[in-house]
N, CA, C and O of each residue as an XYZ file, in Angstrom:
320
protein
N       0.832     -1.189      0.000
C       0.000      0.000      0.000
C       0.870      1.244      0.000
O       2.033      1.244      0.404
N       0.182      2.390     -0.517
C       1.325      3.382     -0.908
C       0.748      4.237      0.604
O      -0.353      4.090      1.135
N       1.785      5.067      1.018
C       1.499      5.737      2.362
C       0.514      6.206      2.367
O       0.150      6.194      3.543
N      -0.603      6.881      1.458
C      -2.021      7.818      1.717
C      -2.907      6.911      1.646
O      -4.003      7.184      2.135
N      -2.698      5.506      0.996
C      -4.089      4.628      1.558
C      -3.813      4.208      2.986
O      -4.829      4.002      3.650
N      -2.254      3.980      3.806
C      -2.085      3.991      4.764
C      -3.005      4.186      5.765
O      -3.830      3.636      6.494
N      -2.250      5.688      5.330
C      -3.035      7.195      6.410
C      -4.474      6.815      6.501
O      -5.007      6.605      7.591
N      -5.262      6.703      5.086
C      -6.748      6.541      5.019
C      -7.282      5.716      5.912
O      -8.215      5.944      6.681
N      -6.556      4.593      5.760
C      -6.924      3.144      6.586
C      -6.763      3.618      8.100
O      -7.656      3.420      8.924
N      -5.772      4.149      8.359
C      -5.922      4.341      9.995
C      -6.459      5.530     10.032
O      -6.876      5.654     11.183
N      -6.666      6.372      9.502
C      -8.221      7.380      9.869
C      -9.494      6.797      9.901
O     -10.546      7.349     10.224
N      -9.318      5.618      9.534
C     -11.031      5.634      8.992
C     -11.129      3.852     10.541
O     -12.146      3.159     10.556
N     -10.103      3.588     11.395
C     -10.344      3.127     11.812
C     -10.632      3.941     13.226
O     -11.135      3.316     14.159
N     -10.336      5.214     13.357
C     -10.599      5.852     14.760
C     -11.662      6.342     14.527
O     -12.049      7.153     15.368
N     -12.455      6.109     13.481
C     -14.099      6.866     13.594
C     -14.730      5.462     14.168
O     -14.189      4.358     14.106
N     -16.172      5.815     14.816
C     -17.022      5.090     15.596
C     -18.666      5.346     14.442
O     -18.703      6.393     13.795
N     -19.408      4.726     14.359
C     -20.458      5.270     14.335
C     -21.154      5.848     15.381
O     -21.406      5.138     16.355
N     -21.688      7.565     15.359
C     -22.230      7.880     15.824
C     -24.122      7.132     15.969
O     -24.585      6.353     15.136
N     -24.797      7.580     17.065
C     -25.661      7.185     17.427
C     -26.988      7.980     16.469
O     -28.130      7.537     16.348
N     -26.604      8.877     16.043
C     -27.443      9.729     15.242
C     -27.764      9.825     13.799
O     -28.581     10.444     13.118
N     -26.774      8.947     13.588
C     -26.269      7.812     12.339
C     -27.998      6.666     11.830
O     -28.573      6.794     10.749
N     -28.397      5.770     12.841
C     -29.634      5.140     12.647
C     -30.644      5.739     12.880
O     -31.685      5.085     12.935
N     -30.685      7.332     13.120
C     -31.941      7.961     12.938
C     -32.035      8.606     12.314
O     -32.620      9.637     12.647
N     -31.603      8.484     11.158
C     -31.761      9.664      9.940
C     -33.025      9.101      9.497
O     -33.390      7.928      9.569
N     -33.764     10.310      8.934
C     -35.210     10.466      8.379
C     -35.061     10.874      6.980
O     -34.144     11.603      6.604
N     -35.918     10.425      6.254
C     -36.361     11.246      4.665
C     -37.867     12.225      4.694
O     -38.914     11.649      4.395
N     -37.900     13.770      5.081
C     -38.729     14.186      5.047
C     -39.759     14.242      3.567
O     -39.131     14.537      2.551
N     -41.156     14.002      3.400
C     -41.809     14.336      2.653
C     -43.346     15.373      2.721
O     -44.300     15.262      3.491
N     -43.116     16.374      1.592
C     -44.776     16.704      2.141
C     -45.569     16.071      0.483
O     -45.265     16.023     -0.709
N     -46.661     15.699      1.331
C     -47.554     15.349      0.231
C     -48.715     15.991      0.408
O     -49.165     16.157      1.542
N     -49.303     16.404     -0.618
C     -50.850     17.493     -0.468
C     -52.268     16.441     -1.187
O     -52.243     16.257     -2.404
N     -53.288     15.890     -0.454
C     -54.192     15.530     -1.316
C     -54.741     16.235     -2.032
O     -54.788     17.366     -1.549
N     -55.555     16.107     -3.693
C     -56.174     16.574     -4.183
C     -57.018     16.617     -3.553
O     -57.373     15.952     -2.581
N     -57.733     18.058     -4.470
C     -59.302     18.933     -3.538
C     -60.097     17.115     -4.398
O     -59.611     16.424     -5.293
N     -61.357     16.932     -3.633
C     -62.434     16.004     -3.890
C     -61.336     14.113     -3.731
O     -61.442     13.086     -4.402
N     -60.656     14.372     -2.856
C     -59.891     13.042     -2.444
C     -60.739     12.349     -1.493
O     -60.881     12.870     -0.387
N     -61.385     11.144     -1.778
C     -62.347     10.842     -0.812
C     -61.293     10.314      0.545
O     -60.098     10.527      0.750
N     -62.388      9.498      1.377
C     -61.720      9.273      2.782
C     -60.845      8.230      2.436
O     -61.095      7.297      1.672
N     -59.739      8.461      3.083
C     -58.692      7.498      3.087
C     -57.503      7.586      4.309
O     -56.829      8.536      4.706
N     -57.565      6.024      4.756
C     -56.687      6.202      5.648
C     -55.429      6.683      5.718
O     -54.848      6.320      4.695
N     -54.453      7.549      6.666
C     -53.124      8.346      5.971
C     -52.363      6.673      5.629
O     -51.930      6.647      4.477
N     -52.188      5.626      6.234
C     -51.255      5.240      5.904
C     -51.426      4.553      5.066
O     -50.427      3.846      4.931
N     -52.749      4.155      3.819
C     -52.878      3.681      2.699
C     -53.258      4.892      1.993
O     -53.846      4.788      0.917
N     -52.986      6.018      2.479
C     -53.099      7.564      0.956
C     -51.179      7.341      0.962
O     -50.781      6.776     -0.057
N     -50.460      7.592      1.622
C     -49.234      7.723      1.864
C     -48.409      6.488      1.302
O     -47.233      6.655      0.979
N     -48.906      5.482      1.207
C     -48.551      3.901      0.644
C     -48.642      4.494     -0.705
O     -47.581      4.714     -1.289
N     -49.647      4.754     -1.224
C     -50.334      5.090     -2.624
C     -48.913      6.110     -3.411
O     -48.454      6.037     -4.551
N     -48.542      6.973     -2.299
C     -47.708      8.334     -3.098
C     -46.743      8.432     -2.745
O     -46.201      9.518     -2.952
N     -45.870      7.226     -1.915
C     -44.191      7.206     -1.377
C     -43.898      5.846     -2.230
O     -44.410      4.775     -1.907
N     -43.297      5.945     -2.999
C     -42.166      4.922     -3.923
C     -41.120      4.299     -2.777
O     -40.376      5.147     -2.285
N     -40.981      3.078     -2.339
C     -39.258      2.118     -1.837
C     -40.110      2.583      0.002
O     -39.395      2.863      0.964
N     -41.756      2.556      0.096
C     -42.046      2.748      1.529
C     -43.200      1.389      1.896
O     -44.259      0.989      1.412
N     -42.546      1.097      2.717
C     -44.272     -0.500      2.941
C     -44.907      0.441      4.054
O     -44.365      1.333      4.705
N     -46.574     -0.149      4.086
C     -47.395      0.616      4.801
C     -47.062      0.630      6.528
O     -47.224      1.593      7.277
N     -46.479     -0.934      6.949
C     -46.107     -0.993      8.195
C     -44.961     -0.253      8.411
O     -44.695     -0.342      9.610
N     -43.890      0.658      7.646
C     -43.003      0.997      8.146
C     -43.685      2.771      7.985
O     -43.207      3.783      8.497
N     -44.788      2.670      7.199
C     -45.238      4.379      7.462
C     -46.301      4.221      8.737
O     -46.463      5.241      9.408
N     -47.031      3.034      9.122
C     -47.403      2.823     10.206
C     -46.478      3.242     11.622
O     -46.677      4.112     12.470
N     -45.704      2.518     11.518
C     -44.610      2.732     12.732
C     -44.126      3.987     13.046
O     -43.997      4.429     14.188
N     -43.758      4.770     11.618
C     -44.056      6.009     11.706
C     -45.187      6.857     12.341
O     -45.040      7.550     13.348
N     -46.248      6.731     11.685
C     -47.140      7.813     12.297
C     -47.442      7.117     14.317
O     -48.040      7.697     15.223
N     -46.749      5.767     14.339
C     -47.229      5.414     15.922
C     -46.143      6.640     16.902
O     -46.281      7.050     18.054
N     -45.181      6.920     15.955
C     -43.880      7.554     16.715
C     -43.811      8.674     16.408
O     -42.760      9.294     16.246
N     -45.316      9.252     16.239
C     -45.681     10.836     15.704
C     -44.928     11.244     14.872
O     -44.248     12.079     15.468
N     -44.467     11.172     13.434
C     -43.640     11.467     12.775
C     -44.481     12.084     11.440
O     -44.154     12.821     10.510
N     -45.285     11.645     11.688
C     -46.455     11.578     10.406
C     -47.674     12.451     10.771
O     -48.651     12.082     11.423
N     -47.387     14.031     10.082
C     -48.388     15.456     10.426
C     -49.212     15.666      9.469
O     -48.889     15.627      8.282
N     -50.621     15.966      9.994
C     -51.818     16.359      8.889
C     -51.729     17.968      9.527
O     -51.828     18.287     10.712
N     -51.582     18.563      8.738
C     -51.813     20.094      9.111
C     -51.201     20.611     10.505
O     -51.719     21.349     11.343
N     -50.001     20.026     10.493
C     -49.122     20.676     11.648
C     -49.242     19.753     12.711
O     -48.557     19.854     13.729
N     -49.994     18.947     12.548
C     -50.055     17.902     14.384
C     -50.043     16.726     13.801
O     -50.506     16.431     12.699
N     -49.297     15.803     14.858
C     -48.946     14.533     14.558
C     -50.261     13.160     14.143
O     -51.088     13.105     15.053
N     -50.425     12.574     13.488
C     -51.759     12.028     13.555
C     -51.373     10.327     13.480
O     -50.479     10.012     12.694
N     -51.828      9.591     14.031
C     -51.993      8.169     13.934
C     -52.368      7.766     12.239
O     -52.838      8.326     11.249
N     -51.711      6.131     12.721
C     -52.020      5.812     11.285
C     -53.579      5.416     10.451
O     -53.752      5.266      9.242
N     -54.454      5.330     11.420
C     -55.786      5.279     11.197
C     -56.297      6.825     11.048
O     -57.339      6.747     11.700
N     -56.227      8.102     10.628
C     -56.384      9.424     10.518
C     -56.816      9.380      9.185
O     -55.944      9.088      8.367
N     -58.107      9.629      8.703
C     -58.513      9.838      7.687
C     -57.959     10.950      6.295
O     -58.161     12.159      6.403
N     -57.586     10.641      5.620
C     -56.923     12.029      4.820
C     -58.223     12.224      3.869
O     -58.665     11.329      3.148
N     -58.746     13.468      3.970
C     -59.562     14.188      3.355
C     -59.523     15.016      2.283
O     -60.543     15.600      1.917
């Protein structure tokens, strides 16, 4: 190895993963169309997030993460 992959190699062994590391989030806003009948958020939200399953937007809205008009709403919350 030439000395700067060296160096690399023992820099990259004094990092740790931080703890703040497995809580990274992907924020989204999504807006229903006006005349969107009733639908539950976490099968309207299934419908309009691509690479998301409904139990992991479930788990979400259980861990308030998931806002209808500024307040956190469960995953049974009707989107209107």
């Amino acid at each position: 190895m030439t000395d700067l992959e060296d160096e690399i190699e023992e820099s990259l062994d004094d990092l740790e993963p931080t703890p703040d590391a497995a809580e990274l989030f992907e924020h989204f806003r999504v807006v229903a169309d006006k005349g969107q009948s009733l639908l539950r958020v976490d099968k309207f939200l299934f419908d309009h997030l691509e690479h998301s399953s409904r139990n992991r937007i479930q788990k979400a809205a259980d861990a308030g993460m998931v806002m209808a008009n500024g307040r956190p709403v469960k995953s049974n919350y009707k989107v209107k």
